[in-house]
N, C-alpha and C positions, 0 to 999 in steps of 0.2 A: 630655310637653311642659309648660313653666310654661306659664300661662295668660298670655296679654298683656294689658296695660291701656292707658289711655286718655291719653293727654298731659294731659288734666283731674286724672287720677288722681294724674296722678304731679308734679304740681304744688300738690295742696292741701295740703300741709304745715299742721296746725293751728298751729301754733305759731309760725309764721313772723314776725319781727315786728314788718312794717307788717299782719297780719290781725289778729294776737294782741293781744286788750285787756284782757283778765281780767286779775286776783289771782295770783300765782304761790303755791299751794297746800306746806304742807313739813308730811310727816306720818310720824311716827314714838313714840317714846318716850325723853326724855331723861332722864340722871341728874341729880342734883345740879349739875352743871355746865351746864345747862341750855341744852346744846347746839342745839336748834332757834330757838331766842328768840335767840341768837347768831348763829347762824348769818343770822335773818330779818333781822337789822340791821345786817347786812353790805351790805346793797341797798334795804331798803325803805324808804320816806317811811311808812307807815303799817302796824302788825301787831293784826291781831284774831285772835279767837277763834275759830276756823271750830264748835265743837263751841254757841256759845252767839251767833254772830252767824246771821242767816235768811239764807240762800244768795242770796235776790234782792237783798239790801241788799251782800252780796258780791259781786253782778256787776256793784256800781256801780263798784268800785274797778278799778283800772288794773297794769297789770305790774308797777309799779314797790312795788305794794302787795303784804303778803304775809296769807296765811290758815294759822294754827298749827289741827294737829291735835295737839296733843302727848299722846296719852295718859297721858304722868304726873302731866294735871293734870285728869285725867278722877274725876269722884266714883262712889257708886255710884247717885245717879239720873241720871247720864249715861250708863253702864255699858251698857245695855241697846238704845241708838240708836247707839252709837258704828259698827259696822259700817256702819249705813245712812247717815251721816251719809258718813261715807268715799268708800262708793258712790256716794252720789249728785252728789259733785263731782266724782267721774274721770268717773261717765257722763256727764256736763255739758260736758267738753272742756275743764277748768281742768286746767293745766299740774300734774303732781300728783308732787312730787320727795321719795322714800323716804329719809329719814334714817335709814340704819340702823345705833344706836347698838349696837355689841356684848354681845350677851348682855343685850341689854334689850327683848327684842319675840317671846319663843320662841312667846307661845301663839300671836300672832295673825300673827304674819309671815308666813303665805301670803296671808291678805288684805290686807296691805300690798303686797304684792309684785303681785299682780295687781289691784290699783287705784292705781299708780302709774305715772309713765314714765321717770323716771330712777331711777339710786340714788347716794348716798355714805355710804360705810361708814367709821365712827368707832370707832377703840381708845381706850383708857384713856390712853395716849402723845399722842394725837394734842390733847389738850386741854389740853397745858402751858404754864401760862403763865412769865413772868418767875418769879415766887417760888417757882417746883419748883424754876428752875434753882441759884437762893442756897439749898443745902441745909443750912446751919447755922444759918440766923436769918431771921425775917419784917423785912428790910428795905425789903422793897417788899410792898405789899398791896393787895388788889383781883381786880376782874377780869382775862379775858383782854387784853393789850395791847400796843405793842410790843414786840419785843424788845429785848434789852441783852447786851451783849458782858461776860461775867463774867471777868476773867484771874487766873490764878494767879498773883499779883504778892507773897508770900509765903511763897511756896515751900515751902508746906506738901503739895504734890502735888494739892490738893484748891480748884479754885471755889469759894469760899465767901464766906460774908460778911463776912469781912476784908479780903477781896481787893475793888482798884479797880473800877468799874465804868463799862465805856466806853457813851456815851449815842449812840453808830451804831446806828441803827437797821438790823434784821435781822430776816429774817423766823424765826417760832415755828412750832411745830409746829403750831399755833392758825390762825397766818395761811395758810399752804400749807393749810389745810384750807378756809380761805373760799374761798383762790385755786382749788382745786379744783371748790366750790362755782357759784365765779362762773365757772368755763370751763363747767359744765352747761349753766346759762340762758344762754350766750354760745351753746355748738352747739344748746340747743334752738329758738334763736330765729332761725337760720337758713334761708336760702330751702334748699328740699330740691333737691338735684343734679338736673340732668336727662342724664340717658344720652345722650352725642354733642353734648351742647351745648358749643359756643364761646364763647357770649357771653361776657363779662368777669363775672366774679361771684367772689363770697369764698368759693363752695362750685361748682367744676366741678374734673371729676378730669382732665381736659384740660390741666391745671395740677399740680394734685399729684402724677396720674402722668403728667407731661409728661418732657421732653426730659431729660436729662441728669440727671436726680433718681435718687434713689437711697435703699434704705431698710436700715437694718441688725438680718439675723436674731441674732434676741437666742436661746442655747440655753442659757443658765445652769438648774437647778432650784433655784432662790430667786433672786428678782429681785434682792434686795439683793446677792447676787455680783457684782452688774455693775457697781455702785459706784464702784469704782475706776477704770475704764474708757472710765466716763461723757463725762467731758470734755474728751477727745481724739475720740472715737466723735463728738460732736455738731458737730462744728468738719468733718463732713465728708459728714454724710449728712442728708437732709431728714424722714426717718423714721422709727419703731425700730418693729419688728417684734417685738410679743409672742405668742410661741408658747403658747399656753396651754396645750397639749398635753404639753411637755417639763415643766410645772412640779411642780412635788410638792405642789402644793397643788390640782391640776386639778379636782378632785371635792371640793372646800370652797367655796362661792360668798362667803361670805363674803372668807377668806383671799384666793380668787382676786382679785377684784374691787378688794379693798384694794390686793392687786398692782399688779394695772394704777393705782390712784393713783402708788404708789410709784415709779415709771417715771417718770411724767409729771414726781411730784416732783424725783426726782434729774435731769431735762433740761432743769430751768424756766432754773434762771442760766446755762446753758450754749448755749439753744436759738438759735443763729445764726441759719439758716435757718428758723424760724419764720415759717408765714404770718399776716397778723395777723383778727384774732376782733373784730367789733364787740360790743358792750353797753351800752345805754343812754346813746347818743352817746359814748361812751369807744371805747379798742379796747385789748382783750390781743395783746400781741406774745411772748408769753415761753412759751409752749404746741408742743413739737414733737408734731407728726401719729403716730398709732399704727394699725399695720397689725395688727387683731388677727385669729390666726389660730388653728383647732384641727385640727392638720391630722392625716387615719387612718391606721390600718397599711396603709392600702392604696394611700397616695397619698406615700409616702416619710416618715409621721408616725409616730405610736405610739401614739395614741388607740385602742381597740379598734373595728372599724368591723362586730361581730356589730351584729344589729336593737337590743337595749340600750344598744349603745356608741352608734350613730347617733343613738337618741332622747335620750339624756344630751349630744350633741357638738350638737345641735340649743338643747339648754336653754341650754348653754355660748356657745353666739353669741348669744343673747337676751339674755345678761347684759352682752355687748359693746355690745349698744344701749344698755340701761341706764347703761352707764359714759360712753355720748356718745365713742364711738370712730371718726374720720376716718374709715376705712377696716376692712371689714369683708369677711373674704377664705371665700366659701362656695364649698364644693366640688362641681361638677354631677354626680356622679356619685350622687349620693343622692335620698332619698325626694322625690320629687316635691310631692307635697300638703305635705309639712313645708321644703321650699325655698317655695313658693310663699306659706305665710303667713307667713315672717320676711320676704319682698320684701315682702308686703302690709305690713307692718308700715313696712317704712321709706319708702314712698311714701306712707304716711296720715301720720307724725307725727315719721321721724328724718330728719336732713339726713345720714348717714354712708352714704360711696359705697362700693360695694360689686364687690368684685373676684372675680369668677368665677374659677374654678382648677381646672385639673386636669394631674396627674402619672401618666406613664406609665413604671413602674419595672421593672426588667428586660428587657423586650423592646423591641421597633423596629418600629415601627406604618409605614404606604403615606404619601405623600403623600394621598392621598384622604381617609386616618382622621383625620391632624394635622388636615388643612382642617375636618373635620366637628366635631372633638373643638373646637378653636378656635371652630366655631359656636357649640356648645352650649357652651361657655363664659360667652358672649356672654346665656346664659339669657332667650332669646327678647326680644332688646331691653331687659332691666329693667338687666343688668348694665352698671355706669359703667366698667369696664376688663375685658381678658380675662388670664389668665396659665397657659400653657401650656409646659408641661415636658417632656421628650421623651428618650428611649434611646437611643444609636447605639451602634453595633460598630465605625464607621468613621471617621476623619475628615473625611473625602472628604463625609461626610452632614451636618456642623456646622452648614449654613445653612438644614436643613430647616424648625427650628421658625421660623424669620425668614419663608422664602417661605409659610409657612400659614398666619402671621399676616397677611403684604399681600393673599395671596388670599382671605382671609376678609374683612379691609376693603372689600376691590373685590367680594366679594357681596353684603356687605351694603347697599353704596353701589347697586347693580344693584337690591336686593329695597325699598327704601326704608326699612331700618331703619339704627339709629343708627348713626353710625362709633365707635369707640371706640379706647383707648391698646390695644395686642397684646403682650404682654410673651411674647416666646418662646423659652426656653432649651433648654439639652443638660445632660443629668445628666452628674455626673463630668468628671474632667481631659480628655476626651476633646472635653468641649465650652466648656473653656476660651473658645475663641472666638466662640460665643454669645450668652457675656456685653458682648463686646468690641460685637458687630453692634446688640446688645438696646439701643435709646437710650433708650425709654421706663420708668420707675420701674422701676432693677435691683436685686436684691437685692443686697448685700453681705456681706464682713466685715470686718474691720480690722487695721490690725497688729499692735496695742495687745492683743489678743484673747490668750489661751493655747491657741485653738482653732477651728476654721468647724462654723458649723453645718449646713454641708453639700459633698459635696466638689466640687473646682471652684472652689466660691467664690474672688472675689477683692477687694480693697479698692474700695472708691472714686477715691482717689489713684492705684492702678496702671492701674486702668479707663480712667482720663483721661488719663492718660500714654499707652499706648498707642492709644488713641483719635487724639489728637494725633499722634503718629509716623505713624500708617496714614492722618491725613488724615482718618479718619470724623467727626472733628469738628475743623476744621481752625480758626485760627483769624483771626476775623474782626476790621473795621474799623469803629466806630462814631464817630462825634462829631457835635456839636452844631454848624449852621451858622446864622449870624448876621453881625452888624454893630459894634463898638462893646459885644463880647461880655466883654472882660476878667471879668468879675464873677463870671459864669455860674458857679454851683454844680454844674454837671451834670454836668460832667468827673468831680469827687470823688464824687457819687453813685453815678452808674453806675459808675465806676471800683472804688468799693468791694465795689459788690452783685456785680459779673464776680469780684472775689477772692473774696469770701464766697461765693460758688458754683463755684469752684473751675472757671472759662470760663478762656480763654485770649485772651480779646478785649481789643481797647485801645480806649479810649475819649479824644477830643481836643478841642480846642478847632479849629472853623472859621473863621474871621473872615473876610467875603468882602464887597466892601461891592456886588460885582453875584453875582446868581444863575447868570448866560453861564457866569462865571468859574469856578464849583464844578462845575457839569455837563459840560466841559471837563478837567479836572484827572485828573492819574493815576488820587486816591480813588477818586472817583465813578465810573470806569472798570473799577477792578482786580476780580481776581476775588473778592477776598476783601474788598468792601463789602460790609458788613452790613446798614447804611443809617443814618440819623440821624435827631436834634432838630432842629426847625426852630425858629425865633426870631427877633424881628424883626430886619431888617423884609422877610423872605422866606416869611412862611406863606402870600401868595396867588403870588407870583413863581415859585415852587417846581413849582406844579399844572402847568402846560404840558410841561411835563419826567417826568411820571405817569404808569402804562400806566392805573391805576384809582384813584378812589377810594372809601373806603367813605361809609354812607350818614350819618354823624358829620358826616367832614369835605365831603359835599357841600352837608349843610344849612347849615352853619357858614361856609362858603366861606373855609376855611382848613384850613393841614395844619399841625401842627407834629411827624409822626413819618412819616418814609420806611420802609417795612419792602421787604427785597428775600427774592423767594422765588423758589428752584432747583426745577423739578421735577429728579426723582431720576435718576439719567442724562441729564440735558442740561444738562452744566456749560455752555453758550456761550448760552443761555437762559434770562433772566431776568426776573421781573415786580415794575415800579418802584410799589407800593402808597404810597397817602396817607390817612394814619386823624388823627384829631385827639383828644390824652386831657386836652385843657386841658376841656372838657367833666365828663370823668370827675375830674378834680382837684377842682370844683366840687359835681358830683355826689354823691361818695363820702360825704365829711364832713356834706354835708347830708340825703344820704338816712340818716347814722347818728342823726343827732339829732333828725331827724322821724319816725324809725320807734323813738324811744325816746318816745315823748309820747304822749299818749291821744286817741282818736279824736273830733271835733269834729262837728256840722253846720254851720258855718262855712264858707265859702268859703275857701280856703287861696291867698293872695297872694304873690306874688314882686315885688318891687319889686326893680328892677333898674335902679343906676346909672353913665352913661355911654352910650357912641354907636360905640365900634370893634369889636376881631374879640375880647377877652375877653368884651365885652356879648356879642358874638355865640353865645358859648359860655356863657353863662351863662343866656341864652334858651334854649339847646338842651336845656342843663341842668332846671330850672325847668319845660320842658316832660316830660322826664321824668320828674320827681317829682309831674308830675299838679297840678300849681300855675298858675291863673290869674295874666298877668304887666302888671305897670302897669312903664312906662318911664321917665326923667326925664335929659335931657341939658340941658346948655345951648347946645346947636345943636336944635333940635325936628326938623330934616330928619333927621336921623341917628337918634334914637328912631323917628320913623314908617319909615323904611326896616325897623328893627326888626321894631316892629310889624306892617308888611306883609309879611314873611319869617314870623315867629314867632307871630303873632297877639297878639291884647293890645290894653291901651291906652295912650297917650300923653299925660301930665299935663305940662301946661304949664309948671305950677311948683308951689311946696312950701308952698303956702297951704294954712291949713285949707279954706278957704271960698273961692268963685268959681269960674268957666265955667271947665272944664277944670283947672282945680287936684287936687293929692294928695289934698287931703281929700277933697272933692264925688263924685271918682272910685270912692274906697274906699268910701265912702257909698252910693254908688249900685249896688256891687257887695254890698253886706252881708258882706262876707268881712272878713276879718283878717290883716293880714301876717304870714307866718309867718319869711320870710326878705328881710331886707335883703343885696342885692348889689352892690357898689359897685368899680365896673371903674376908677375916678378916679383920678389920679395921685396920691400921697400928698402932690404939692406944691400940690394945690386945697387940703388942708384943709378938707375939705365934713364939715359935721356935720348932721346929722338935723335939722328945725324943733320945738320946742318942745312944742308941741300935738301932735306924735307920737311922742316920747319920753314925753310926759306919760301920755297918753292908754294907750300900750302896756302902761304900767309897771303897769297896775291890772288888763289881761289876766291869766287864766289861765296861757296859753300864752303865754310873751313872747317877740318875735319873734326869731331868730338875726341877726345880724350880721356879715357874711364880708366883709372886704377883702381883695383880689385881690395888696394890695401884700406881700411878702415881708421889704422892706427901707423904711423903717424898721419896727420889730418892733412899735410903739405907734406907730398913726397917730390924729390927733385922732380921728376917728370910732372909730377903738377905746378910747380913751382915755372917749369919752362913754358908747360903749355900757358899759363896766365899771362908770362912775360909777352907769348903772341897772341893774347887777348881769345885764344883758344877756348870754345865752350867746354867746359869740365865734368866730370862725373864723380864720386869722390864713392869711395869704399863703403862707405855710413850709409849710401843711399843703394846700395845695394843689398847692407844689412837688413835693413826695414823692411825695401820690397819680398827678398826673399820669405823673412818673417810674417809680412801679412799673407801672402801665398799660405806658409802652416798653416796659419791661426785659420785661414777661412776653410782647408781641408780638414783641419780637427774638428772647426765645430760647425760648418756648412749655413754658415751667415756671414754677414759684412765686418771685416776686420773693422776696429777705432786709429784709424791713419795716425790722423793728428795724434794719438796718447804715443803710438809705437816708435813714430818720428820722433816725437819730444825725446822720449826715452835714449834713444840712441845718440841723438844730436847732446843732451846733456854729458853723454860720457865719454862722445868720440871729441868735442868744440876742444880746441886750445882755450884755459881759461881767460883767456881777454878776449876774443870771441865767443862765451858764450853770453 
């Protein structure tokens, strides 16, 4: 049995990064090209010396700070501490990322390796700048930079420096190496999965392997085969499955490793479906999810599964942390003690969920054994999905792995441990229809392919095709109900994210100017309501009509999202839920930006303006990002209603000085606004007082500034807060977050970031900005 751990355990994630305050450490050995000092100034405000700065003067600095070990710039009176020097920041729990330049680190690279927690591995190619690509003349000189479009406008066959040169910027082989870079500290800085959790988070596999997702077994031996392939494959699947096992590079950690870069590279401009990656109040969107797997000869792979093959296929998933790889697919049928310290491993320090597997090849196992083997999949709790693959002789037996997957859910749910996604297939054409029943993260292949990587398999697009004909996923009704709605962006958001995820759902405009009138109506009737957006002025009118709400929208005392849910045989039975993610829209962008900043003794303040159901969610908000809240309407009954709900205090008005005023209050609490919230209509034109722009501007931390308004795109109070160089929030990104919040409760998979942002940003941008 794996050993179990402790919900403490498996939530302290060092790295996390509202805990993480240290240095981000980068240690290796650069050439010429002095790859880590490049690499450090891709993110940092500040880069030292870690071999010549004193480690305690090192833990004054902040994440955003970085610590060079570069040994190539090590003399030889440093020679002799350089080891201990290493050591003693990984033992320290400084974030410790291996730059491993090729063929530049032979003698000492096991102690790199094992005082570090990522890696990125660099060739000679991967460091070219502009003037490799002009190979006839130094028309451009310098460092690494831009890129530039060189064409053959001379028709000489040859790029070169007589040829024009287009100033489009493009990414270099340079840049996809930062961008690499910056997805490391983007997955190391996140919260660690928790097995069976629901909550809403940017790392639960209740999402990545949720409903209708789908990920594509990649069998090429050289990843760069897939090449071509690429860009039809990613228009349709949420994931790519690197089989390390098939590659011909499998037993090269180096070559491997670099592999798995090269994937990620060739899916970055392609990646549709892409969930999006905070970092330092920023977010990547262009990163598609990788299921890395080494699967043995005994589980339908080809890895040798003798006692050597296992202890080498063990090092081989070690390397898959290192790489900061989503998903991490380990097989229970092996060593015990070496399954149990790669779990340790990712419940101390990776956020990468990890997919329990086991394949039953040739034979036709009981009901009793699928249920058991589905257990132990589940690896006593630690595992965030299970994936169980199964033999038949018959057709008649197609639906075995499905029923051993809901009865293992219903024990688990009976034994008090985690529920988890069940992925449970039939090997071969036999089980064709497996895949069809299988809704959570299916494997695929594609059309585009010259081959599957296993038999059976079938696309994505055929999957949902027939999915749709049999009804297993039939499709649904959504839309947005309101008042005076014309405007509403949400039609074309949702509408696009349903295509970009390849749903069959339609999404509408409601305009109802009474509530009677919609809960009456065919929609809201039919069976194929999905449920909708609420907006005014029916987010409290809406609740009477509810079987439940969640605990969002009870504190909030508004809904703005209906989810309806079928239990599984009883189509004439349903439950009318009301959750509110205008909360989470607020939440999201703020908790990226105050978990990119450095830890304070400060009181951290929310000033929140206004008196309706956005204040009301922007209190709920505020509250949970652990922020003391001051209020400020010009009705004061509607602040103290606030207050009395949310707790807090109530400033009279926006004076520095006097009984009840901004100032006196802030004052009196010793804390700092961190975040301005301003619920106002963008036809107040409310701007901050003087003496608190002033005063702010000389902070460390200056505070955020978020308007709720969407339209106009510059409201004076954005307008002032830029003039103080003030970080911003803009209404538009509030719209999105909320929206992907819906999309993922409608359909209990990973929202398309990038489609829904696009969407928004195309109709909120001033046209010279877009």
């Amino acid at each position: 049995m794996v050993n179990k751990t402790t919900d403490k355990q498996r939530r302290g994630g060092k790295f996390q990064s509202d805990l993480y305050h240290k240095p981000v450490v980068l240690v290796g050995t650069s050439t010429d090209n002095n790859e880590l000092s490049k690499l450090a100034s891709s993110f940092a405000s500040t880069i030292s010396d870690g071999f010549t700065i004193d480690i305690s003067e090192a833990a004054q600095k902040g994440k955003r700070d970085a610590i060079l070990l570069d040994l190539s710039t090590v003399d030889d009176r440093q020679a002799s501490s350089v080891t201990d020097t290493i050591q003693q920041y990984y033992s320290q729990d400084y974030l410790v990322i291996y730059i491993n330049v090729q063929n530049q680190n032979d003698d000492v690279e096991q102690i790199l390796i094992d005082n570090s927690d990522y890696e990125l591995c660099i060739k000679a190619e991967d460091v070219k700048t502009v003037h490799d690509v002009v190979t006839d003349g130094d028309v451009i000189d310098g460092d690494v930079i831009d890129a530039v479009i060189v064409t053959d406008t001379d028709g000489d066959g040859d790029a070169d420096a007589s040829d024009d040169i287009d100033d489009e910027v493009h990414a270099t082989p340079w840049d996809n190496m930062e961008w690499q870079f910056q997805r490391l500290l983007a997955r190391a800085f996140l919260p660690l999965a928790i097995p069976g959790s629901s909550e809403p988070s940017v790392n639960t596999a209740q999402l990545t392997m949720g409903d209708n997702a789908f990920f594509l077994s990649l069998s090429f031996p050289k990843i760069i085969d897939a090449e071509p392939y690429i860009e039809a494959m990613c228009q349709d699947v949420d994931a790519m499955e690197f089989r390390a096992d098939l590659l011909d590079c499998r037993d090269d950690r180096f070559e491997l490793l670099h592999s798995l870069q090269k994937i990620r590279e060739m899916c970055r401009s392609h990646a549709t479906r892409a969930p999006m990656l905070p970092l330092y109040g920023e977010v990547m969107d262009d990163s598609l999810p990788v299921v890395y797997t080494v699967r043995t000869a005994n589980q339908a792979g080809t890895y040798p599964d003798d006692e050597e093959g296992i202890a080498k296929m063990f090092d081989i998933l070690e390397l898959g942390l290192r790489g900061g790889v989503e998903v991490l697919d380990i097989e229970s049928a092996w060593d015990v003690v070496k399954t149990d310290g790669i779990l340790s491993q990712v419940e101390d320090r990776y956020a990468t969920q990890i997919l329990g597997s086991h394949h039953v090849v040739g034979k036709k196992v009981s009901d009793d054994e699928a249920i058991q083997i589905n257990r132990r999949c589940a690896l006593d709790g630690r595992a965030h999905g299970a994936k169980v693959v199964l033999s038949i002789e018959d057709e008649k037996d197609d639906q075995q792995a499905l029923r051993a997957g809901e009865v293992s859910k219903r024990m688990a749910s009976e034994a008090g441990d985690p529920i988890i996604p069940h992925i449970g297939l039939i090997l071969g054409d036999v089980g064709k229809y497996s895949r069809v029943l299988n809704i959570p993260f299916t494997p695929v292949t594609h059309e585009s392919l010259p081959f599957v990587a296993a038999p059976g398999q079938m696309s994505a697009s055929e999957l949902m095709a027939i999915r749709l004909i049999m009804d297993v996923v039939p499709p649904l009704k959504y839309g947005i109900l309101g008042h005076n709605i014309a405007y509403s962006v949400s039609p074309a958001m949702q509408g696009a994210a349903f295509a970009a995820s390849r749903l069959p759902h339609s999404y509408s405009l409601i305009d109802m100017e009474d509530v009677d009138e919609f809960v009456n109506s065919d929609l809201w009737n039919d069976e194929v309501f999905g449920g909708c957006s609420v907006t005014i002025p029916h987010k409290q009118a809406i609740i009477p009509h509810l079987d439940q709400l969640t605990d969002a929208a009870q504190a909030i005392g508004a809904v703005n999202t209906v989810i309806v849910k079928k239990p599984v045989g009883e189509e004439s039975k349903r439950t009318l839920i009301g959750d509110n993610t205008d909360w989470r829209g607020i939440f999201n962008p703020l908790d990226r930006q105050l978990g990119s900043s450095s830890a304070s003794e400060k009181v951290g303040i929310a000033l929140i303006l206004g008196g309706g159901g956005t204040a009301r969610a922007a209190a709920y908000a505020a509250t949970q990002l652990g922020l003391e809240k001051v209020y400020y309407n010009r009705t004061p009954s509607k602040a103290q209603d606030l207050a009395a709900t949310f707790g807090g205090t109530v400033a009279l008005n926006t004076d520095e000085e006097g009984s009840d005023s901004l100032g006196s209050i802030l004052d009196a609490m010793n804390g700092e606004a961190r975040v301005v919230i301003s619920t106002l209509p963008a036809a107040a034109e409310f701007e901050l007082p003087s003496w608190f722009v002033d005063s702010a501007r000389d902070e460390e931390r200056k505070p955020i500034i978020f308007d709720v308004n969407y339209k106009p795109f510059w409201t004076k109070l954005l307008h002032q807060a830029d003039g103080y160089e003030f970080p911003i929030v803009r209404g538009s990104e509030m719209l999105w977050e909320q929206g992907v919040g819906q999309f993922e409760l409608w359909t209990g998979r990973t929202a398309p970031y990038k489609v829904m942002k696009s969407v928004v940003l195309q109709n909120c941008l001033p046209e010279e900005d877009e």
